[in-house]
C-alpha positions in Angstrom: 0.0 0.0 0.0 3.0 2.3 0.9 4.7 1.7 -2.4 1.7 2.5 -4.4 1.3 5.9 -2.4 5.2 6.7 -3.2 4.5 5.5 -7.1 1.0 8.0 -7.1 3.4 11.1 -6.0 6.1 10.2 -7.9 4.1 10.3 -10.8 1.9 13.7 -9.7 5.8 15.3 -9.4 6.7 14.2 -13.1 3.4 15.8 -14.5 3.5 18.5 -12.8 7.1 19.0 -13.6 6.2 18.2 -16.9 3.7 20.6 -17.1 5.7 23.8 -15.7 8.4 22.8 -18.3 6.3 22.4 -21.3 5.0 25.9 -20.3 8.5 27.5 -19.7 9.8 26.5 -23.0 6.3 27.1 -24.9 5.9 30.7 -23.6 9.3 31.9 -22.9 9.8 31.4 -19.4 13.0 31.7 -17.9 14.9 28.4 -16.7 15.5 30.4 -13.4 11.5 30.4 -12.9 10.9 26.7 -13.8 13.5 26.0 -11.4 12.6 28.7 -8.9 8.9 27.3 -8.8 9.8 23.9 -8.7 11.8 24.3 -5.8 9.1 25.9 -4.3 6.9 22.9 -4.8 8.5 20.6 -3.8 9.8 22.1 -0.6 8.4 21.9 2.9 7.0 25.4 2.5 4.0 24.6 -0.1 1.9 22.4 0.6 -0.8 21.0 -1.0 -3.4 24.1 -1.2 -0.1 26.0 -2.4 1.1 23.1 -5.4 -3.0 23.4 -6.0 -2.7 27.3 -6.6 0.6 27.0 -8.7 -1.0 24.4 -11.0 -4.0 26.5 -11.7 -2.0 29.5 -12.3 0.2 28.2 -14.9 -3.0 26.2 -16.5 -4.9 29.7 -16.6 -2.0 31.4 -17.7 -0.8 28.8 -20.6 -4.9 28.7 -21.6 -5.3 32.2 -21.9 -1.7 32.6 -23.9 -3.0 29.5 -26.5 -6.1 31.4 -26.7 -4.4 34.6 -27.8 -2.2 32.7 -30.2 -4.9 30.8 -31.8 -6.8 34.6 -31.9 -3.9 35.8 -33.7 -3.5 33.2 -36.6 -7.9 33.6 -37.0 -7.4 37.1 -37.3 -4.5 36.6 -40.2 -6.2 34.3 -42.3 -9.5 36.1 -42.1 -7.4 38.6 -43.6 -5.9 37.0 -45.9 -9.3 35.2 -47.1 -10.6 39.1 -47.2 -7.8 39.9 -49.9 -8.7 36.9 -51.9 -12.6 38.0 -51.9 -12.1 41.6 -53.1 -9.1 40.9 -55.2 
């Protein structure tokens, strides 16, 4: 029973190392805050309501930056379709 508890968080660290990476090299993060933050998690000073906070941040923050993006490249091919029509 222990080992599977040690296996669960082991696995919850990876993903949510995982996750803060993918979102450091996706949206320019620096290495310093990757490795700041997960320091911070996985220290004695954050616990669980803290990790929870952290986790939500950088989801909200990484949705609202794909959102943008995805705005962006609408916005250039409605253009671009716009040129075709009246050209």
């Amino acid at each position: 029973m222990k080992g599977t508890f040690v296996m669960f968080k082991l696995v919850k660290i990876l993903l949510i190392g995982f996750c803060i990476l993918t979102t450091t090299v996706a949206f320019g993060r620096s290495t310093s805050y990757f490795e700041t933050t997960l320091s911070h998690m996985l220290s004695d000073e954050c616990n669980r309501s803290c990790r929870t906070k952290i986790i939500e941040s950088e989801v909200d923050i990484a949705t609202i930056l794909i959102l943008k993006i995805v705005g962006k490249e609408l916005q250039q091919k409605l253009i671009q379709l716009e040129k075709e029509v009246y050209d």
